[in-house]
C-alpha positions as CSV (number, residue, x, y, z in Angstrom):
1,X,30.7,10.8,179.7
2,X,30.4,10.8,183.6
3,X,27.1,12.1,185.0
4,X,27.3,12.7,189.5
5,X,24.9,15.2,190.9
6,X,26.1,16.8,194.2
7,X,23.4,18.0,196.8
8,X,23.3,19.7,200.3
9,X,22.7,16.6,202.9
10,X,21.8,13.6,201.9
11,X,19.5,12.9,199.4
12,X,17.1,9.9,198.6
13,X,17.7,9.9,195.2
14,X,18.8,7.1,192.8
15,X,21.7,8.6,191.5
16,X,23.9,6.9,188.7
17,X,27.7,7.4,187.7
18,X,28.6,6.0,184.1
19,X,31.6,6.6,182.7
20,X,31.6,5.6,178.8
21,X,34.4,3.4,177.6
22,X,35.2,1.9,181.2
23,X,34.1,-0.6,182.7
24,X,32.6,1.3,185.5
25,X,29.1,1.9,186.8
26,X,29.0,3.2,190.1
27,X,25.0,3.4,191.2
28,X,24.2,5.1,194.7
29,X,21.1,5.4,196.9
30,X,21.9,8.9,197.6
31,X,24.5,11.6,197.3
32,X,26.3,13.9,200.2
33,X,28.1,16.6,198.7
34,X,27.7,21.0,198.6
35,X,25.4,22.1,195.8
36,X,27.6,22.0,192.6
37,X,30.4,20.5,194.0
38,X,30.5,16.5,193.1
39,X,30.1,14.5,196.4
40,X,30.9,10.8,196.9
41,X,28.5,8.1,196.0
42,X,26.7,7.3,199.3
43,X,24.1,4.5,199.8
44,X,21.6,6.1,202.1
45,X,20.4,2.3,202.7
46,X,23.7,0.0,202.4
47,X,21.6,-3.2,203.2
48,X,19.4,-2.2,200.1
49,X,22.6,-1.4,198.1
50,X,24.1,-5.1,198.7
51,X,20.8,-6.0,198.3
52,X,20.6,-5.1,194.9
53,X,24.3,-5.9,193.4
54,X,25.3,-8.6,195.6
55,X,22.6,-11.1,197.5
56,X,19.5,-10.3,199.2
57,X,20.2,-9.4,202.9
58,X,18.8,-7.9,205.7
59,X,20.2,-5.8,208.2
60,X,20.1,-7.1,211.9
61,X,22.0,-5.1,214.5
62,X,20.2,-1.5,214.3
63,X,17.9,0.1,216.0
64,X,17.8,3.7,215.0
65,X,17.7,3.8,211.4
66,X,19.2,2.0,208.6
67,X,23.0,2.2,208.2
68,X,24.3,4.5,205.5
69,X,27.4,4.2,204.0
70,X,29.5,4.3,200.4
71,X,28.8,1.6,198.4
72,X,30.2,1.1,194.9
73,X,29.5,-0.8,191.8
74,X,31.6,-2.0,189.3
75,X,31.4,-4.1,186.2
76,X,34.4,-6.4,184.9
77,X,32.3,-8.4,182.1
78,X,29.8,-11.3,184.4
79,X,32.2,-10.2,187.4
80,X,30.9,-7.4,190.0
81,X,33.0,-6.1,192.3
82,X,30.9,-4.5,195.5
83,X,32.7,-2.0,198.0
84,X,31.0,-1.5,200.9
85,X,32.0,1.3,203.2
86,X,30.6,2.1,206.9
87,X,31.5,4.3,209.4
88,X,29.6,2.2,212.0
89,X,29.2,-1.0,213.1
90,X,27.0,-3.4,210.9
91,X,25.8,-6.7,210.2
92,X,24.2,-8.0,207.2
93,X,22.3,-11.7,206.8
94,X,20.6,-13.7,204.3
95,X,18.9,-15.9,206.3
96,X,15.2,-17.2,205.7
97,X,13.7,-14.4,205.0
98,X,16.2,-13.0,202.6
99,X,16.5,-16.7,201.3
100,X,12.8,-16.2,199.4
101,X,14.6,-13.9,196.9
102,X,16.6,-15.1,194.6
103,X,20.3,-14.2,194.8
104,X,21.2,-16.0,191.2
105,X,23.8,-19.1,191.3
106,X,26.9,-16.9,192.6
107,X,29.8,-17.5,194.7
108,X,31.4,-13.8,196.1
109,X,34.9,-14.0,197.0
110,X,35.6,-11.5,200.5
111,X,38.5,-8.8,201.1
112,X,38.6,-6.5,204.0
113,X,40.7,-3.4,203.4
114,X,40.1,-2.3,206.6
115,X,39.1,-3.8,210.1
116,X,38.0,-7.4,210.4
117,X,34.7,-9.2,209.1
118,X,33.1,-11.7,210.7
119,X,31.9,-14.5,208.5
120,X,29.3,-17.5,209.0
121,X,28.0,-19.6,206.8
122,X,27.7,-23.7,206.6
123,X,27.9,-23.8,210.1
124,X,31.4,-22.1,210.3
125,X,32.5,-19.0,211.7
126,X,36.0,-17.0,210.1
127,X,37.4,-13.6,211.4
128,X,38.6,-12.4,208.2
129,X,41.7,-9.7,208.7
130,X,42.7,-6.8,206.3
131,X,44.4,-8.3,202.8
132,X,42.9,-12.1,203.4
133,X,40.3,-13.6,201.8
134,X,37.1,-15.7,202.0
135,X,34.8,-17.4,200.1
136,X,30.8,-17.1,200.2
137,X,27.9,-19.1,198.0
138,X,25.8,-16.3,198.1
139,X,22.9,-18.8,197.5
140,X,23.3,-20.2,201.3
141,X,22.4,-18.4,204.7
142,X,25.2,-16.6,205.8
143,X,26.2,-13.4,207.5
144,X,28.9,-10.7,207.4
145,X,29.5,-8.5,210.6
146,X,31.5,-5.4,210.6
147,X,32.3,-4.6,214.0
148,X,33.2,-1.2,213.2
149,X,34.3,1.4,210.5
150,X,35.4,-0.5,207.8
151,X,36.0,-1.1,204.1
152,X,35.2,-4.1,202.2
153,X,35.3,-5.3,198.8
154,X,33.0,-8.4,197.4
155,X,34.1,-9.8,194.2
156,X,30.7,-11.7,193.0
157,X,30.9,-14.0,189.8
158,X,28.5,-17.1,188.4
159,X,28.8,-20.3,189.9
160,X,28.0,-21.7,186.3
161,X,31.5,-20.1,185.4
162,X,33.7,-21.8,188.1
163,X,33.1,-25.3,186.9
164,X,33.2,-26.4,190.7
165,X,30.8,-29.2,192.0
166,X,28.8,-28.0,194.5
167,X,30.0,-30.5,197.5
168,X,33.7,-29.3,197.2
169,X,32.3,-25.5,197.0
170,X,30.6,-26.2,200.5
171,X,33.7,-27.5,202.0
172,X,35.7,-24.3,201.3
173,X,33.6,-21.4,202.2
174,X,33.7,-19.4,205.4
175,X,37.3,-20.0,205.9
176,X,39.9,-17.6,206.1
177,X,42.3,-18.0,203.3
178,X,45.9,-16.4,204.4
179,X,47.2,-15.3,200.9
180,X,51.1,-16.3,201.6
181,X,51.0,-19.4,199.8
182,X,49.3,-21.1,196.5
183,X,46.9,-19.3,194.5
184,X,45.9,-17.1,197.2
185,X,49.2,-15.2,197.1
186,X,48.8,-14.5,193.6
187,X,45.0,-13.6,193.8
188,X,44.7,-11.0,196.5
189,X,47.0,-8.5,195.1
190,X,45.2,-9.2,191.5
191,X,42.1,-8.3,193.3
192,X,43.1,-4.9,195.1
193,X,44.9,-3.8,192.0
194,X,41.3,-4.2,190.3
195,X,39.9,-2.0,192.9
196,X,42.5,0.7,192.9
197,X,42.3,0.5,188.7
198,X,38.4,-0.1,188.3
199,X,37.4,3.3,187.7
200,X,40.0,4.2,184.8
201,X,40.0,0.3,183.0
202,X,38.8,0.5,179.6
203,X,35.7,-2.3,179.4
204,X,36.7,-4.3,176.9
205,X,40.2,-4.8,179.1
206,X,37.8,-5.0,182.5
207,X,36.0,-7.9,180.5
208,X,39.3,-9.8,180.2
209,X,40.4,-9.6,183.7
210,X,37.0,-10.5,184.8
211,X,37.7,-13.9,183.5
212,X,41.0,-13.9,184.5
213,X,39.5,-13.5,188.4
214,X,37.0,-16.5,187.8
215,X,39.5,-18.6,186.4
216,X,41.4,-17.9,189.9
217,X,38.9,-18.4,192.2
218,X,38.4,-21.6,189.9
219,X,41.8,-22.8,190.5
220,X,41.8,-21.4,194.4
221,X,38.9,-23.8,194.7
222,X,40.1,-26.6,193.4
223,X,43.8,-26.2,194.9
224,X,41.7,-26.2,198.5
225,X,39.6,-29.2,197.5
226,X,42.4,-31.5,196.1
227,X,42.8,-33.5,199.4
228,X,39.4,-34.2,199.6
229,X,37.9,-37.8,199.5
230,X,35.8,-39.8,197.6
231,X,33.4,-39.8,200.1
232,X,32.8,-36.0,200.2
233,X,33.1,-35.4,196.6
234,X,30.8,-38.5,195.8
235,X,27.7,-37.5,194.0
236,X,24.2,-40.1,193.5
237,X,24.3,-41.6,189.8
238,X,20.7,-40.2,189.5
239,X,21.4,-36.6,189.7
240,X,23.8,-36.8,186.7
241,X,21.4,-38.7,185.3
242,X,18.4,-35.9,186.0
243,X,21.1,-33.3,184.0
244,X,21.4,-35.3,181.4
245,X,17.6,-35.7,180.8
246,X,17.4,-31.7,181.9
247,X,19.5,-31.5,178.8
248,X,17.6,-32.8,176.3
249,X,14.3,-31.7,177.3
250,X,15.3,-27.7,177.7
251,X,13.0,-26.6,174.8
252,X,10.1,-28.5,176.3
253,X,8.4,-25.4,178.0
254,X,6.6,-27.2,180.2
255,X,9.9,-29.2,182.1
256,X,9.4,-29.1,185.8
257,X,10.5,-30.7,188.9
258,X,7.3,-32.6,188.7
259,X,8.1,-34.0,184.9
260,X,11.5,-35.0,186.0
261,X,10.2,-36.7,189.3
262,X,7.8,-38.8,187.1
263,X,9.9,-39.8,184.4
264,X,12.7,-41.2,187.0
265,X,9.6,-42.7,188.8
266,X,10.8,-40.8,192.3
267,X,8.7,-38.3,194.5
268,X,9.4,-34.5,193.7
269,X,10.3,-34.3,197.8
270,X,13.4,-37.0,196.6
271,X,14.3,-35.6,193.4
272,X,14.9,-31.9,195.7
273,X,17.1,-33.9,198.5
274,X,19.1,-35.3,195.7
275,X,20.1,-31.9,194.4
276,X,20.4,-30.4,198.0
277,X,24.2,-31.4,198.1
278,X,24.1,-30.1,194.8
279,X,23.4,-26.8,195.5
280,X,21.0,-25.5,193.3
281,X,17.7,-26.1,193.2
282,X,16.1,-28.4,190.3
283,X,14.5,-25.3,189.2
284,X,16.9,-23.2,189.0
285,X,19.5,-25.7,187.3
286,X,16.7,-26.0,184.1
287,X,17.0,-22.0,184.1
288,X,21.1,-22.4,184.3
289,X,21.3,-24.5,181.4
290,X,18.3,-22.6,179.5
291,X,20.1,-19.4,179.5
292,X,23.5,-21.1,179.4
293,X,21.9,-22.1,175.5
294,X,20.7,-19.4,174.7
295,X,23.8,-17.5,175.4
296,X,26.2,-19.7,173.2
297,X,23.4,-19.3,170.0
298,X,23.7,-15.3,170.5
299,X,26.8,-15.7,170.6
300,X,27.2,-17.7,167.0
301,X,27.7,-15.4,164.0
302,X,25.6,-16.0,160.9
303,X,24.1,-14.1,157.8
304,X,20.7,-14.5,158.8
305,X,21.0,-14.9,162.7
306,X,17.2,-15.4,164.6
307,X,15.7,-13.1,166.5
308,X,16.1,-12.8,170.3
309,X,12.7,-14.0,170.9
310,X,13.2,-17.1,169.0
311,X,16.3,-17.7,170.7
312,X,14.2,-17.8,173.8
313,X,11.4,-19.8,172.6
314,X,13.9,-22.1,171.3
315,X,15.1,-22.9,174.4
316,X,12.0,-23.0,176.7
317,X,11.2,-19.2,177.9
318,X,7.7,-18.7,177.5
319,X,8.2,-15.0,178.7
320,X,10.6,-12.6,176.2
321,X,10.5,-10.5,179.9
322,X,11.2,-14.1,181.9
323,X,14.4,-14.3,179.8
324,X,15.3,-10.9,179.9
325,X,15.6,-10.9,183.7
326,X,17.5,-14.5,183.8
327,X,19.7,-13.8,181.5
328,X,21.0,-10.1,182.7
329,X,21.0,-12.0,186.2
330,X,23.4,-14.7,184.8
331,X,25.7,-12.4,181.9
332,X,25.4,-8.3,183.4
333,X,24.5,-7.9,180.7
334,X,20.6,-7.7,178.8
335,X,20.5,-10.3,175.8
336,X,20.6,-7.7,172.8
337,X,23.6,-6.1,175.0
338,X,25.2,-9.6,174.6
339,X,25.0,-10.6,171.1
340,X,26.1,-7.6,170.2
341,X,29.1,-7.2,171.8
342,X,30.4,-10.9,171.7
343,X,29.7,-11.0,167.7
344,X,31.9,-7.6,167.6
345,X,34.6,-9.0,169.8
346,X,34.6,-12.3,167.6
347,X,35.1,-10.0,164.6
348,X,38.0,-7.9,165.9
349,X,39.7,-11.2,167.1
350,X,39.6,-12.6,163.4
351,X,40.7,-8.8,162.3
């Protein structure tokens, strides 16, 4: 069933667009439209749009108002694929204000469908044409400039997922990737087809070519990584030591930067520089791998499978609403949503 409300104007309104059995959701800020006539989903904020479904950001080239716009949500499985459409010209930044909130451990690839976007991020600038690509860690300061009307489409997906260190991730992003050649020729068109399909995929089939993107991106990364040298790729034998103890001490709710610093007899201040090339904080890595846990126990099948909370306990949350939040940041999808669907995919796979 697909809900839209259509009003005179613009309206203020959170206004959301489900359509059972796909794997759409299309959420808007406000809606422009005749009375009883459905109108197209408008963002009456589009910073607070991207805000929400991409990174935090910040708008920083206005002075009469906020930009409004058409921005679009849509679900394939842990992938989201953001369109952002202005009429004007607009520039969005995550820079240290924005960098307080956390954006989750996600890497966005970037397609213009119409104008070009400026990129900058890692000390690089890219103009990034109709049909090419870029790369973003949406953890990182960086900013995307539309000079004028435009269309662009942001393909966001957990870091986690890629299996990419985090030094070879820095090396590639901000660059404008020409999709003639490699992996690149093969995942652009993939990606528009998504767009131009989202609305009328089936979920369960969005779910599949969500992973089919990540596994792209994961080979587009690696494919513009694979002449790099040991010397930028090298990481300190303590940090893979630090995961490993991370790893064993999960359950132990009180696990902490501090704990970690003191069992590897180094100062919290050197245990965070370590893990600045890694990036991802110390913090947010024991969440990663906490959630990461829980998510392949809910995923198990059993006749007498413990509850949620347990799960959680299990695994270090001391909060049932803490893990909530973490895990929905990581997976789309709430815990209860996830057990339930992967135990009923597992059982029509065997079927």
């Amino acid at each position: 069933m697909s809900a839209r409300h259509g009003m005179a104007g613009t309206a203020e309104t959170a206004v959301t667009t489900v359509s059972a059995g796909t794997a759409m959701t299309t959420e808007a800020a406000g809606v422009a439209g005749s009375a009883g006539s459905p109108g197209p989903d408008v963002s009456g904020k589009v910073a607070d749009a991207v805000s929400r479904w991409l990174a935090p950001v910040v708008e920083t080239t206005r002075r009469d108002g906020p930009a409004t716009g058409c921005v679009t949500l849509h679900h394939f499985g842990y992938v989201r694929l953001v369109a952002c459409e202005t009429g004007a010209p607009l520039r969005l930044t995550r820079g240290r204000h924005s960098l307080a909130q956390d954006a989750g451990d996600a890497v966005a690839v970037l397609v213009p469908l119409d104008g070009t976007v400026r990129l900058a991020q890692d000390g690089r600038g890219a103009s990034v044409e109709s049909g090419r690509l870029a790369l973003i860690d949406l953890r990182r300061a960086f900013s995307v400039e539309q000079p004028g009307r435009s269309r662009v489409l942001f393909f966001r997906l957990p870091v986690h997922a890629l299996r990419v260190p985090a030094v070879p991730l820095r090396s590639v992003t901000a660059r404008t990737l020409v999709p003639t050649g490699g992996v690149a020729a093969l995942l652009a068109p993939f990606l528009l087809r998504l767009d131009a399909s989202a609305a009328r995929m089936p979920a369960a089939v969005g779910e599949r070519m969500g992973g089919i993107v990540t596994e792209m991106v994961a080979a587009l990364v690696d494919e513009l990584t694979e002449d790099a040298t040991p010397m930028e790729t090298a990481r300190h034998p303590l940090v893979d030591e630090v995961r490993r103890y991370i790893d064993r001490h999960l359950g132990d709710p009180a696990l902490s930067a501090e704990r970690i610093a003191e069992a590897h007899l180094v100062s919290v201040r050197y245990l965070h520089r370590l893990f600045e090339a890694e990036g991802i904080t110390v913090g947010r890595l024991i969440q990663r791998r906490r959630v990461e846990q829980c998510a392949r126990e809910l995923s198990r099948r059993g006749r007498v499978s413990p509850s949620i909370s347990v799960v959680a306990a299990r695994w270090g949350f001391r909060s049932a609403a803490h893990f909530s939040r973490a895990f929905k940041a990581a997976y789309g999808h709430a815990p209860r949503q996830w057990r339930r669907r992967t135990v009923t995919e597992a059982e029509e796979r065997e079927a």
